[in-house]
Biopython code that builds the backbone (N, CA, C, O; Angstrom):
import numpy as np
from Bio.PDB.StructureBuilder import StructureBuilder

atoms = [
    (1, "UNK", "N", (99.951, 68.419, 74.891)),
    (1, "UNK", "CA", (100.591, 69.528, 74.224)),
    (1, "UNK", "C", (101.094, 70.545, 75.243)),
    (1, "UNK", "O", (102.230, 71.005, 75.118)),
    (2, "UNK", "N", (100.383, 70.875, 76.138)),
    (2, "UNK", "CA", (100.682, 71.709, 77.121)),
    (2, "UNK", "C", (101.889, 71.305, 77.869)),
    (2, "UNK", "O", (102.933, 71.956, 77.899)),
    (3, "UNK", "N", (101.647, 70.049, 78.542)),
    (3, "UNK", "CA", (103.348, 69.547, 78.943)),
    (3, "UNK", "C", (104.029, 69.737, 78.477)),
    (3, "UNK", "O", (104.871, 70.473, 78.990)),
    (4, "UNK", "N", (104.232, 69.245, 77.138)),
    (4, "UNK", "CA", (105.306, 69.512, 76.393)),
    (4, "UNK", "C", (106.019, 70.725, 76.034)),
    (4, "UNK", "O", (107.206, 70.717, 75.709)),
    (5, "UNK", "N", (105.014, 72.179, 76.116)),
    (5, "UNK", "CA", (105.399, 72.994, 76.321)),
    (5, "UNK", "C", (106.166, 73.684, 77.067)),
    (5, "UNK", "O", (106.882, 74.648, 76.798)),
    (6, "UNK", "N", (105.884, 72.870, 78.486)),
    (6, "UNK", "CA", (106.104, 73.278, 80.058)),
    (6, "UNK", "C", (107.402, 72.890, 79.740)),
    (6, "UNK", "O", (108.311, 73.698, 79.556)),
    (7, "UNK", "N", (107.542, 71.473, 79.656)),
    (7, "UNK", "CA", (108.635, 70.791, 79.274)),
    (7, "UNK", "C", (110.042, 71.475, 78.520)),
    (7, "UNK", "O", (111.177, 71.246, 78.937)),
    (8, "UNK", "N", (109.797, 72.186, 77.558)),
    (8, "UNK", "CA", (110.353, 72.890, 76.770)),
    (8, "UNK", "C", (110.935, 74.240, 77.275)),
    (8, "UNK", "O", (112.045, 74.685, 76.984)),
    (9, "UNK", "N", (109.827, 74.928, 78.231)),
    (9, "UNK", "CA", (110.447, 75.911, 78.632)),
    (9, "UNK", "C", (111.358, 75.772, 79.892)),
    (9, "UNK", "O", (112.218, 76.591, 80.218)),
    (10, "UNK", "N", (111.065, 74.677, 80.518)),
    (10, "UNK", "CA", (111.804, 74.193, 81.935)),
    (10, "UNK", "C", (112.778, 74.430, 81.091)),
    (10, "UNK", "O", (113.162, 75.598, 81.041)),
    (11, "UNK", "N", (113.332, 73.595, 80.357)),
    (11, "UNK", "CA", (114.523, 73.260, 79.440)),
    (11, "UNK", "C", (115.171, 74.301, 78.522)),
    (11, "UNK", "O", (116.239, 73.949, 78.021)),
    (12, "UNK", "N", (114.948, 74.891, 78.372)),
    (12, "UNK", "CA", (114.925, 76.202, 77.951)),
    (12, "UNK", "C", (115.620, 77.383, 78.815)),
    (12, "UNK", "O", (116.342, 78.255, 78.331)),
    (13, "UNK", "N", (115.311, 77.270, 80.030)),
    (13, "UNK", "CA", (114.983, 77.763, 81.455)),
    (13, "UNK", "C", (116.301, 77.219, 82.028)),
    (13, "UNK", "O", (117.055, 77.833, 82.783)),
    (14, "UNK", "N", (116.442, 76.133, 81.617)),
    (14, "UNK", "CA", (118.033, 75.486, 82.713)),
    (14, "UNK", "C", (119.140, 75.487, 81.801)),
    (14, "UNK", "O", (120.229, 75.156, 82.270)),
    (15, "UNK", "N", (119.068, 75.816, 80.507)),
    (15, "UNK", "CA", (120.214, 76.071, 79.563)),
    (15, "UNK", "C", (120.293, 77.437, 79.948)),
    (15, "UNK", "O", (121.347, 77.293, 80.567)),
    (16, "UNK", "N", (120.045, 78.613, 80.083)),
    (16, "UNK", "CA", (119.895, 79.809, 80.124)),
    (16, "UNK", "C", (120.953, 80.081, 81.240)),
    (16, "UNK", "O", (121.960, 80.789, 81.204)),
    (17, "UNK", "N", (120.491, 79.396, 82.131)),
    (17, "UNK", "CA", (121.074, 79.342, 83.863)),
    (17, "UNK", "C", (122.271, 78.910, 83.777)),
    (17, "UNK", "O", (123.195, 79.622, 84.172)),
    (18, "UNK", "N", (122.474, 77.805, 83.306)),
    (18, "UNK", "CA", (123.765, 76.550, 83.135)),
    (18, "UNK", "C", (124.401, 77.998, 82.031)),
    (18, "UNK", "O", (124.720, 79.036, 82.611)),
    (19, "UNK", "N", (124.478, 77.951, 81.095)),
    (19, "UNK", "CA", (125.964, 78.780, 80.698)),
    (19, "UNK", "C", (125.911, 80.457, 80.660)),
    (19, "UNK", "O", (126.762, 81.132, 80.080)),
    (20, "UNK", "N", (124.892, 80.942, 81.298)),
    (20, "UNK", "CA", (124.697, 82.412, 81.416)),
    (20, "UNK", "C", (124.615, 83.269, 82.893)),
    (20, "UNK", "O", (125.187, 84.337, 83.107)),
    (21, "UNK", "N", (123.731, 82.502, 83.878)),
    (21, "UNK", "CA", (123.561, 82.663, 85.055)),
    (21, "UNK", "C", (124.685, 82.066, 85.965)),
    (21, "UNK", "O", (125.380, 82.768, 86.699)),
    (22, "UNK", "N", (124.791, 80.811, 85.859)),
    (22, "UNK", "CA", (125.464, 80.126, 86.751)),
    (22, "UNK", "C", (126.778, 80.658, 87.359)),
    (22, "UNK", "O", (127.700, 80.639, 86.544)),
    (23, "UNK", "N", (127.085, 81.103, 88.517)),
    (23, "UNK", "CA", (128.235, 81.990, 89.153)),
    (23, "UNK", "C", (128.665, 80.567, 89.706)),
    (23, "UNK", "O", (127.754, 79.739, 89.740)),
    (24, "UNK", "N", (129.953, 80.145, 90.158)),
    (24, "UNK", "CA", (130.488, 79.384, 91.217)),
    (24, "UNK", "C", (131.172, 79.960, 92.233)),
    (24, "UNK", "O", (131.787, 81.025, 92.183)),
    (25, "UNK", "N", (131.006, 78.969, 93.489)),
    (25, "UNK", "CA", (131.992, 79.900, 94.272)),
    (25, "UNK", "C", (133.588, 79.897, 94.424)),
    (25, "UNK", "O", (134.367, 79.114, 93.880)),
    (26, "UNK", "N", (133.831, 80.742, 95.115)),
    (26, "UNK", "CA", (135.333, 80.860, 95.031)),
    (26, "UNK", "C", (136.443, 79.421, 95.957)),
    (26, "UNK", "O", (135.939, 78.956, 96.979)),
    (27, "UNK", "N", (137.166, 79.132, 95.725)),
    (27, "UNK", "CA", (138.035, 78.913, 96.493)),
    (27, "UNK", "C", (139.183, 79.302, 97.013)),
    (27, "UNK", "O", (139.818, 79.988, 96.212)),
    (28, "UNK", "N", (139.657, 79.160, 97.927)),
    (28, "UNK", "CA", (141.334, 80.301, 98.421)),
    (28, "UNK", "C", (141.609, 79.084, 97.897)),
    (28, "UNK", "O", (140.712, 78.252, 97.756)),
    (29, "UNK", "N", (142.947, 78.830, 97.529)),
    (29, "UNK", "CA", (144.291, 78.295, 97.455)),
    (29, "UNK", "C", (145.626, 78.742, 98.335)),
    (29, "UNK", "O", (146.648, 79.318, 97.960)),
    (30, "UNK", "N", (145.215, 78.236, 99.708)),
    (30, "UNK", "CA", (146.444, 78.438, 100.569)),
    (30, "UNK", "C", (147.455, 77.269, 100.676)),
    (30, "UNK", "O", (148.432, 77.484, 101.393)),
    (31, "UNK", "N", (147.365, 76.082, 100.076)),
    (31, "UNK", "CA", (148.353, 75.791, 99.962)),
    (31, "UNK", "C", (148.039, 74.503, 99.099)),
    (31, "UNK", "O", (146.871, 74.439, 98.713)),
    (32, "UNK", "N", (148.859, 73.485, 98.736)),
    (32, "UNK", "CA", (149.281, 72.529, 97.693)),
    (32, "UNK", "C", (148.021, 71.482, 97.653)),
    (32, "UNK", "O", (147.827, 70.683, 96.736)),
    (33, "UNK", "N", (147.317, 71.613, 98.655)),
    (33, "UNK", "CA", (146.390, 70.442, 99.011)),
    (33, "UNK", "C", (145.270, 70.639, 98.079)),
    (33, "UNK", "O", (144.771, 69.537, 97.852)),
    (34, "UNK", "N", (144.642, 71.613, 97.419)),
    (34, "UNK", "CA", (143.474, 71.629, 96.267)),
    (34, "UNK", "C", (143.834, 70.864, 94.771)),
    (34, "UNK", "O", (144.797, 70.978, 94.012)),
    (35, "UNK", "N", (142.626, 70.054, 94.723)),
    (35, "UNK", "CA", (142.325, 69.325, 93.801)),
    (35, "UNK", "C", (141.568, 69.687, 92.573)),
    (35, "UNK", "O", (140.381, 69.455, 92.801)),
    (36, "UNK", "N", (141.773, 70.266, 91.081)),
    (36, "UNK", "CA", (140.802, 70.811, 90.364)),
    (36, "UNK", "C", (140.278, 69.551, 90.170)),
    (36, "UNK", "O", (141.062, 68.638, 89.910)),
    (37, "UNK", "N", (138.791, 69.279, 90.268)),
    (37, "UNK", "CA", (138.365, 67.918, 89.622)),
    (37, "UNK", "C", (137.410, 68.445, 88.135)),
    (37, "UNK", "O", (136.572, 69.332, 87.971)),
    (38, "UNK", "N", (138.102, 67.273, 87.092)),
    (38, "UNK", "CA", (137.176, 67.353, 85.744)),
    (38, "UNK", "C", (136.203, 66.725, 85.588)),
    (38, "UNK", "O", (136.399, 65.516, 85.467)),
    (39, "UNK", "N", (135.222, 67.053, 85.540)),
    (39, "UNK", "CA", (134.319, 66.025, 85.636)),
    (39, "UNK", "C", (132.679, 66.671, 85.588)),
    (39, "UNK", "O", (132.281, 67.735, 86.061)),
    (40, "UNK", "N", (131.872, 65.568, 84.806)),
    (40, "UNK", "CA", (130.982, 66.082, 84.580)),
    (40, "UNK", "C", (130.545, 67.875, 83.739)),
    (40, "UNK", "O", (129.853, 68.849, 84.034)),
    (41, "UNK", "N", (131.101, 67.615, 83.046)),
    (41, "UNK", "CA", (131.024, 69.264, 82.066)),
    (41, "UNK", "C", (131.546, 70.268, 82.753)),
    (41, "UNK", "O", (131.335, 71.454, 82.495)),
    (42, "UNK", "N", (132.502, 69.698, 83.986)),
    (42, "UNK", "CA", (132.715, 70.991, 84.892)),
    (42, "UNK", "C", (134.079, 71.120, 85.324)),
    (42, "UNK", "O", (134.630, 70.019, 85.358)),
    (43, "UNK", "N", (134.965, 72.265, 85.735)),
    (43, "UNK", "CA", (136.177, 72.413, 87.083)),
    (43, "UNK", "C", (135.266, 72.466, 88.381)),
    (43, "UNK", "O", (134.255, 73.167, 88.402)),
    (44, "UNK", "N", (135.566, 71.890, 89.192)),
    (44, "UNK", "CA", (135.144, 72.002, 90.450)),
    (44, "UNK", "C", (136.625, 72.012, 91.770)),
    (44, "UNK", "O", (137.338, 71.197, 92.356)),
    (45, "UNK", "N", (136.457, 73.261, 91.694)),
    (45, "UNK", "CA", (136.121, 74.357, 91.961)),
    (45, "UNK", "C", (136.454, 74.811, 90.690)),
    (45, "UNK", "O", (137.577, 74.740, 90.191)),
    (46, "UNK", "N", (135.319, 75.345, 90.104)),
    (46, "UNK", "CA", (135.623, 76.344, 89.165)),
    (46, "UNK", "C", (136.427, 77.669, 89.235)),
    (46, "UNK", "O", (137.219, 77.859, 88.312)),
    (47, "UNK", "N", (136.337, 78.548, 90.141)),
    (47, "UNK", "CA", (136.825, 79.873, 90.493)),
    (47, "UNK", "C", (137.701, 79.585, 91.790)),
    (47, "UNK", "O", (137.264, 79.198, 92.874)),
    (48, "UNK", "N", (139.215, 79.887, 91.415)),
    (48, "UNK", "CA", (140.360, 79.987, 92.634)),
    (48, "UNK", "C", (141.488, 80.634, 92.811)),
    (48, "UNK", "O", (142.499, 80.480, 92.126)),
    (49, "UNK", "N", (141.340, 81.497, 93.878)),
    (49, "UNK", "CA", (141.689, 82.223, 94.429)),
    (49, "UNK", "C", (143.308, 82.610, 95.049)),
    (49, "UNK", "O", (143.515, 82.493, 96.257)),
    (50, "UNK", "N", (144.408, 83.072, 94.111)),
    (50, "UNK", "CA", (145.564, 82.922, 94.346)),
    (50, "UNK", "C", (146.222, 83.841, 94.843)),
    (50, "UNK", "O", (145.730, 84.882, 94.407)),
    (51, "UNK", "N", (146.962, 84.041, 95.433)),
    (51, "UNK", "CA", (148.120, 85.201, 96.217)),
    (51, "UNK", "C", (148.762, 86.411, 94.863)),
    (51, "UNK", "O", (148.781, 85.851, 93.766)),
    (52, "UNK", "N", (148.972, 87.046, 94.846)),
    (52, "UNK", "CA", (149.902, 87.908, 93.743)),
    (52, "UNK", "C", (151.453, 88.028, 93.934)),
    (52, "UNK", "O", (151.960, 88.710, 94.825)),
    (53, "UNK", "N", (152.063, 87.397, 93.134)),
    (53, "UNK", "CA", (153.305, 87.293, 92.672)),
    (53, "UNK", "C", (154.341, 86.240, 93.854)),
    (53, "UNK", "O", (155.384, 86.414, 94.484)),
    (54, "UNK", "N", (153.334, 85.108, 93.683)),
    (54, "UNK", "CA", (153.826, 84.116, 94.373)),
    (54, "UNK", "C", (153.308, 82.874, 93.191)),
    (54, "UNK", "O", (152.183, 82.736, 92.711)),
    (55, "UNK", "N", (154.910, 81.821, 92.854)),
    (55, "UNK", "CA", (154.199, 80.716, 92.353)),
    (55, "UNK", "C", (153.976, 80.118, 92.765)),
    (55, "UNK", "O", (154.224, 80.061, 93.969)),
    (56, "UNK", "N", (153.284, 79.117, 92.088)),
    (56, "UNK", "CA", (151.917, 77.843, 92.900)),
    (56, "UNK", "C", (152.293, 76.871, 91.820)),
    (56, "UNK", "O", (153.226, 76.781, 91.022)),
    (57, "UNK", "N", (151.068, 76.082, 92.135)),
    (57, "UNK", "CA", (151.109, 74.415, 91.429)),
    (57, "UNK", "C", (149.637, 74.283, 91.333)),
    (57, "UNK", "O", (149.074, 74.378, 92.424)),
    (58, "UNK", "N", (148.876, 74.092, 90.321)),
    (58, "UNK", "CA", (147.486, 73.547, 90.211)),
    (58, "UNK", "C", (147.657, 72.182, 90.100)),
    (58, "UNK", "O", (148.583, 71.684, 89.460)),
    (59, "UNK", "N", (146.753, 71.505, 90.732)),
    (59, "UNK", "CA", (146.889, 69.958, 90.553)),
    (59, "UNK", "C", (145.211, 69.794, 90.256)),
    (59, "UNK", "O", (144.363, 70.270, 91.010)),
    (60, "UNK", "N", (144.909, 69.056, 89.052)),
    (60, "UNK", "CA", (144.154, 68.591, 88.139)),
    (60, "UNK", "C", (143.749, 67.543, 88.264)),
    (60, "UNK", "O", (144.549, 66.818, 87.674)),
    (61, "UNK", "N", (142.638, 66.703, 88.856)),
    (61, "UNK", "CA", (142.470, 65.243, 88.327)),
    (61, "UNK", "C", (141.112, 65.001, 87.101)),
    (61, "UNK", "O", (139.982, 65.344, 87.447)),
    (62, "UNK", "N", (141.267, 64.573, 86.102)),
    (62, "UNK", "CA", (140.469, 64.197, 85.204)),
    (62, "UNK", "C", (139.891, 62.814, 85.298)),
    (62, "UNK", "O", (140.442, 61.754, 84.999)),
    (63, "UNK", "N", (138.594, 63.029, 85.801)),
    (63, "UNK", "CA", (137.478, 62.093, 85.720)),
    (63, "UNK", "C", (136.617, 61.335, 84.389)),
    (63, "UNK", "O", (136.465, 60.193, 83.955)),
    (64, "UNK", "N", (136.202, 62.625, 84.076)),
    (64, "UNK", "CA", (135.716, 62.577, 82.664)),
    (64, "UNK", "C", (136.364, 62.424, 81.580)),
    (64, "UNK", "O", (137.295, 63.104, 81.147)),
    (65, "UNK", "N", (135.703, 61.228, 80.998)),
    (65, "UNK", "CA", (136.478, 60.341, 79.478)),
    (65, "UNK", "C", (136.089, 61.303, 78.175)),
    (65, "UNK", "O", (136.458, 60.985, 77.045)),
    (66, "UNK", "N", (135.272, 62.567, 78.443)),
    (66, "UNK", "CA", (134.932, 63.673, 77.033)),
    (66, "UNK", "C", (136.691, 63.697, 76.236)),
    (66, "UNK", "O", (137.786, 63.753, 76.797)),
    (67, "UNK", "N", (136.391, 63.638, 74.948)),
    (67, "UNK", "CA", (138.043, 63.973, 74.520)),
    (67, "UNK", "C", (138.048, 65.669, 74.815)),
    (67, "UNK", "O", (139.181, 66.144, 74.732)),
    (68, "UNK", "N", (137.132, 66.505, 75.094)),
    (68, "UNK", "CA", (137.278, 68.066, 75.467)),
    (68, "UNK", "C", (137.451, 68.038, 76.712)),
    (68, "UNK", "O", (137.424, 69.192, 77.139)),
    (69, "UNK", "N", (137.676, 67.030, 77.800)),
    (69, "UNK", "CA", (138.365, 67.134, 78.941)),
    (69, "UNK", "C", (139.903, 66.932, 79.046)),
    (69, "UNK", "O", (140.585, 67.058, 80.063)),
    (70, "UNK", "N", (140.311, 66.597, 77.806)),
    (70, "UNK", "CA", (141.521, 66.021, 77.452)),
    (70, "UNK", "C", (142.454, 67.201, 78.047)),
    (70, "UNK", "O", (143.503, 66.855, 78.589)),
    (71, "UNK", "N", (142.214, 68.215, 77.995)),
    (71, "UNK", "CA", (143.492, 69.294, 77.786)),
    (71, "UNK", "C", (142.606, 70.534, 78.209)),
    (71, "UNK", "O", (141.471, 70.933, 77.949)),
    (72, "UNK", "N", (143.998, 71.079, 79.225)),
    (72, "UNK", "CA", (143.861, 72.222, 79.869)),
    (72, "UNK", "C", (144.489, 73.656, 79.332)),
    (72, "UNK", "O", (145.666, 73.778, 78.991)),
    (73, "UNK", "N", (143.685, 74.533, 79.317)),
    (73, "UNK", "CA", (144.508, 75.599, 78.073)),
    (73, "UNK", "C", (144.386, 76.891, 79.449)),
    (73, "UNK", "O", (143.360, 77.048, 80.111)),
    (74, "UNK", "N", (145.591, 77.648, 79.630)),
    (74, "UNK", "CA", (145.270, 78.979, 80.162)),
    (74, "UNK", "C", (146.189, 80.049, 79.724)),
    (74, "UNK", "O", (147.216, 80.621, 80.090)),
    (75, "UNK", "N", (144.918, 80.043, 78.305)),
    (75, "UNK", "CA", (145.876, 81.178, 77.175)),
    (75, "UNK", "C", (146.460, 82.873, 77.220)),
    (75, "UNK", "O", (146.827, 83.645, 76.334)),
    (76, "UNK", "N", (146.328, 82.996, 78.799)),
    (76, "UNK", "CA", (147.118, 84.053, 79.250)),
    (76, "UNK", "C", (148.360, 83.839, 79.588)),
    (76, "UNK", "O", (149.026, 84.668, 78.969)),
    (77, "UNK", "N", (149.055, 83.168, 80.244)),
    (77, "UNK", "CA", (149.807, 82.370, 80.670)),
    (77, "UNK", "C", (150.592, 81.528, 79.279)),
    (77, "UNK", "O", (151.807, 81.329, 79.286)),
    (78, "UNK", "N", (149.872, 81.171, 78.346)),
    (78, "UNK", "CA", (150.692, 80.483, 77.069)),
    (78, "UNK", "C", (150.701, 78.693, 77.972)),
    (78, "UNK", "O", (151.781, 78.122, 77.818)),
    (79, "UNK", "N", (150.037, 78.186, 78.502)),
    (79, "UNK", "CA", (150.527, 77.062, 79.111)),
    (79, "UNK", "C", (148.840, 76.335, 78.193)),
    (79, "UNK", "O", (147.737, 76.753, 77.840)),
    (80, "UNK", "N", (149.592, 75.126, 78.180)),
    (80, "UNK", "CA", (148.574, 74.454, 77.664)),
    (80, "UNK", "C", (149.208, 72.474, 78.078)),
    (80, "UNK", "O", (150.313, 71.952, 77.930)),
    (81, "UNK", "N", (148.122, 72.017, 78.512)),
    (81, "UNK", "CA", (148.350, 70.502, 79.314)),
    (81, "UNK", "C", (147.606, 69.363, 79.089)),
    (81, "UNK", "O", (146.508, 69.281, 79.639)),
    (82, "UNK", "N", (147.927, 68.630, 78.510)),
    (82, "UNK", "CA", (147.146, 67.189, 78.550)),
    (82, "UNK", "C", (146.749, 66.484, 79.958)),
    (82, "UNK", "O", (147.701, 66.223, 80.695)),
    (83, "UNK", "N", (145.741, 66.223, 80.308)),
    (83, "UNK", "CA", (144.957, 65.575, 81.375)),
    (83, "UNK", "C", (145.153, 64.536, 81.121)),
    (83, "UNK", "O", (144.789, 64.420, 79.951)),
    (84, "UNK", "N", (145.794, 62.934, 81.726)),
    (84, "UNK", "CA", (145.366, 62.019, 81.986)),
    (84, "UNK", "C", (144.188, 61.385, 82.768)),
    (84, "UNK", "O", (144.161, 61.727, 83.950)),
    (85, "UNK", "N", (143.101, 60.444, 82.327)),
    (85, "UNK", "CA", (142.287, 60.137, 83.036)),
    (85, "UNK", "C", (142.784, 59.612, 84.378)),
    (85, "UNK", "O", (143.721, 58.816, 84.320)),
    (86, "UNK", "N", (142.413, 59.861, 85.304)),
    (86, "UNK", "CA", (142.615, 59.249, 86.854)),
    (86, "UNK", "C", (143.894, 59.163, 87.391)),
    (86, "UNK", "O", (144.406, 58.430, 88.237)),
    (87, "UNK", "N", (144.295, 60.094, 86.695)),
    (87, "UNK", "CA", (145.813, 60.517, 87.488)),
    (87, "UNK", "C", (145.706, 61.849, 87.748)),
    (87, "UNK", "O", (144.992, 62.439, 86.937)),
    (88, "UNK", "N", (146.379, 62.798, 88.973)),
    (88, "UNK", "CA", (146.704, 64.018, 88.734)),
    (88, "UNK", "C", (148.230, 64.105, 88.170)),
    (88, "UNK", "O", (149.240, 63.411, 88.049)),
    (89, "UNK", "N", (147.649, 65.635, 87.858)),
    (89, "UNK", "CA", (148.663, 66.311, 86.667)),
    (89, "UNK", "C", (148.829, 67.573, 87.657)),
    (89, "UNK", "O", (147.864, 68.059, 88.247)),
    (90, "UNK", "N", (150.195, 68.072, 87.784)),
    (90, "UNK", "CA", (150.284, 69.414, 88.278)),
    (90, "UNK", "C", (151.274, 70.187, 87.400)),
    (90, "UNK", "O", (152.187, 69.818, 86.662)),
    (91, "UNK", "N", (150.780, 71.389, 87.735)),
    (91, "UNK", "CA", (150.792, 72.536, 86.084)),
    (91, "UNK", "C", (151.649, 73.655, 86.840)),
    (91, "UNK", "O", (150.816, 74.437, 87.299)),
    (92, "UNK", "N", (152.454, 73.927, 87.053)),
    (92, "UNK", "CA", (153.422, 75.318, 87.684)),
    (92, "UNK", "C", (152.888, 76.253, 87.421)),
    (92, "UNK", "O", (152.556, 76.186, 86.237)),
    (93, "UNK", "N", (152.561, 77.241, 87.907)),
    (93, "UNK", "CA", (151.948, 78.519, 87.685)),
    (93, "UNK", "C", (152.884, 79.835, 88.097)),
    (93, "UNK", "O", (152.572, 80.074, 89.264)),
    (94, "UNK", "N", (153.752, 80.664, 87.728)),
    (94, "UNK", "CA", (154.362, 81.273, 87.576)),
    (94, "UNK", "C", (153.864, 82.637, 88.026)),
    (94, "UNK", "O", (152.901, 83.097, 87.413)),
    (95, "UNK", "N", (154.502, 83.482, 89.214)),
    (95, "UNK", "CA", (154.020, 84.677, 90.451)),
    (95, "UNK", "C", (153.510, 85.463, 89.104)),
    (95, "UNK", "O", (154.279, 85.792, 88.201)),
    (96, "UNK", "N", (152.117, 85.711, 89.106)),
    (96, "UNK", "CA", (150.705, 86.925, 88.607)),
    (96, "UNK", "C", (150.622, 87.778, 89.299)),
    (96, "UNK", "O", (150.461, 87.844, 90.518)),
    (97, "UNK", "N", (150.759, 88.688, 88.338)),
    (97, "UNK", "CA", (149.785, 90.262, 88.786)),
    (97, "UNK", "C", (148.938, 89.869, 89.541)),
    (97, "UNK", "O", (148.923, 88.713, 89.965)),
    (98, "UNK", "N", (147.873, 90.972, 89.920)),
    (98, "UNK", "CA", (146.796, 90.866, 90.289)),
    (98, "UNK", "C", (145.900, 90.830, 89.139)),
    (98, "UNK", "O", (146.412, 91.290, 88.119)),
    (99, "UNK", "N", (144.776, 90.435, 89.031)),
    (99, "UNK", "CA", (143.743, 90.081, 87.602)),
    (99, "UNK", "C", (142.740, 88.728, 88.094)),
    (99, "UNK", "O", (142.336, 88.367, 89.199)),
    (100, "UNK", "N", (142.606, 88.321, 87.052)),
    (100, "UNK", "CA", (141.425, 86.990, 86.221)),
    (100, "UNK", "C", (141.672, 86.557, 85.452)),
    (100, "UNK", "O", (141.217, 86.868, 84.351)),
    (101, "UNK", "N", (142.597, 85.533, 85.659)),
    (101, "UNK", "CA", (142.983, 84.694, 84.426)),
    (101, "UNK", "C", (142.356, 83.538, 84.173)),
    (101, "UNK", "O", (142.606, 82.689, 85.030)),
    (102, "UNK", "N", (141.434, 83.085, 83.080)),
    (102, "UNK", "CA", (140.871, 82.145, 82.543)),
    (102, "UNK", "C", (141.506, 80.731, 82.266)),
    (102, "UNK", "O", (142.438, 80.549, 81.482)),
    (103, "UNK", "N", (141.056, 80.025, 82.803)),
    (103, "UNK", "CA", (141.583, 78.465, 82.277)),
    (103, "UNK", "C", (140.201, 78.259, 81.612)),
    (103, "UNK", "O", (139.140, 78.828, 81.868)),
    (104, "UNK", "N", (140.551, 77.056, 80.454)),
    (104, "UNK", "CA", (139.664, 76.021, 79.697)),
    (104, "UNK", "C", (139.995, 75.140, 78.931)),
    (104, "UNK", "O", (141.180, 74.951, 78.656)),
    (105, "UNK", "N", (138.877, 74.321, 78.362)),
    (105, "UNK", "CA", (139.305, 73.269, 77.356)),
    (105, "UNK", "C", (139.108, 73.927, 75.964)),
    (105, "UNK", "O", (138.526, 74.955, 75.618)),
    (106, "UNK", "N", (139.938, 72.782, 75.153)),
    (106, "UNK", "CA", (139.903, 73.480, 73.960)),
    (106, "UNK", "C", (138.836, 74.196, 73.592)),
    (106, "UNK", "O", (138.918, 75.381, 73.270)),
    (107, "UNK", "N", (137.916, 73.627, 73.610)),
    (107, "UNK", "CA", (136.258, 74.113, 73.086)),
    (107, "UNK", "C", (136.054, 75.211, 74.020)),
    (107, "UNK", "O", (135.165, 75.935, 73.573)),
    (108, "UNK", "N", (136.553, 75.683, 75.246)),
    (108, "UNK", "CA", (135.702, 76.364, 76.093)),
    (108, "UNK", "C", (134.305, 75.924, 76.797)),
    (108, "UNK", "O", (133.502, 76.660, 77.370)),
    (109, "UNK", "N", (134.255, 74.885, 76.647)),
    (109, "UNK", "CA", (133.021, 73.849, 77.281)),
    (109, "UNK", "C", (133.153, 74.155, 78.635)),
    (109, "UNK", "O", (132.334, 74.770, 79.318)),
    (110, "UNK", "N", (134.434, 73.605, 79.056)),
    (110, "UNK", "CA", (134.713, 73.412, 80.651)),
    (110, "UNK", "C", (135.433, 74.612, 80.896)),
    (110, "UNK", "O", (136.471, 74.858, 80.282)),
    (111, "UNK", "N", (134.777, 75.656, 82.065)),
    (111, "UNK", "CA", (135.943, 77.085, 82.054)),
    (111, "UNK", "C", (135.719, 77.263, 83.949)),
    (111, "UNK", "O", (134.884, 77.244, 84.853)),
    (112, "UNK", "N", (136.907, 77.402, 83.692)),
    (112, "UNK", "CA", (137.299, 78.390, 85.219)),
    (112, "UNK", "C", (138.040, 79.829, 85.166)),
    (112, "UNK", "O", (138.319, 80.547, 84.206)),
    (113, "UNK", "N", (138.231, 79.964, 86.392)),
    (113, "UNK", "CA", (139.197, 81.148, 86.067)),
    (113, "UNK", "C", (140.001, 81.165, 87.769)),
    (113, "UNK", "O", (139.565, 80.891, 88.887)),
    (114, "UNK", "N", (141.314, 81.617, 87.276)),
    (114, "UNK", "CA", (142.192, 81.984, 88.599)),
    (114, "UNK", "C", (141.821, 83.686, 89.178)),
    (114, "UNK", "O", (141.924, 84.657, 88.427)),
    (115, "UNK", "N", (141.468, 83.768, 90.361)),
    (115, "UNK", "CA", (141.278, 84.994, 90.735)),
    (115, "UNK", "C", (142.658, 85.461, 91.448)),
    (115, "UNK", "O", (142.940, 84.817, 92.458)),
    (116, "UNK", "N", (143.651, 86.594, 91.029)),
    (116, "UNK", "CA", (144.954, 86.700, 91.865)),
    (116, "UNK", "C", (144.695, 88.000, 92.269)),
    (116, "UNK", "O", (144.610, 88.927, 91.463)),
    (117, "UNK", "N", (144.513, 88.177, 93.944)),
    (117, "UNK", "CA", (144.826, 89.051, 94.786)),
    (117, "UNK", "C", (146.157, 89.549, 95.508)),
    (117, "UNK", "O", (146.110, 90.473, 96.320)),
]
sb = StructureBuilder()
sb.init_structure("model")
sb.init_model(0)
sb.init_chain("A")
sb.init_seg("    ")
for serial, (resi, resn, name, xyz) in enumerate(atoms, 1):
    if name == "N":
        sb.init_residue(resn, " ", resi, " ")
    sb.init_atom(name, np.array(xyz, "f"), 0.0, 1.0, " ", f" {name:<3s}", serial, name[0])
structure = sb.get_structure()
């Protein structure tokens, strides 16, 4: 009984962390060569780091077969993208203010965000 308790609160304990605690780190985006990878419940790099009022290109590869990896939404922007599995996809990104603009999947399961300096 006691394990199971332990058990419970570990678990308990790593949901808490996973969508409340968990910070990622940043990446710069200095030039065309970054890869967002989908995969595993995640963007990796989740958080990246863009120039202000310069456009870019995100390039996307989708790993993960979830149908909520399917599609990339960054509803500031109005852009919204279907992921093919194991291909990249690149998404034009159009010169930003400075801010935090959010990318995700439909559900909001999988979230990043663009940081523009």
């Amino acid at each position: 009984m006691l394990l199971v308790n332990i058990a419970g609160i570990a678990l308990i304990a790593l949901i808490v962390w996973w969508f409340w605690l968990y910070e990622a780190t940043d990446v710069v985006l200095n030039d065309n060569d970054l890869v967002i990878v989908v995969e595993n419940g995640t963007y990796q790099p989740a958080q990246v780091r863009l120039a202000a009022d310069q456009a870019t290109e995100l390039h996307f590869l989708r790993k993960d077969s979830s149908p909520c990896s399917e599609m990339v939404l960054l509803p500031d922007l109005e852009i919204s993208e279907s992921l093919p599995i194991d291909r990249p996809k690149s998404i034009a990104i159009p010169p930003l203010k400075k801010g935090e603009y959010a990318f995700h999947c439909q559900m909001q399961m999988y979230r990043g965000v663009l940081k523009v300096e």
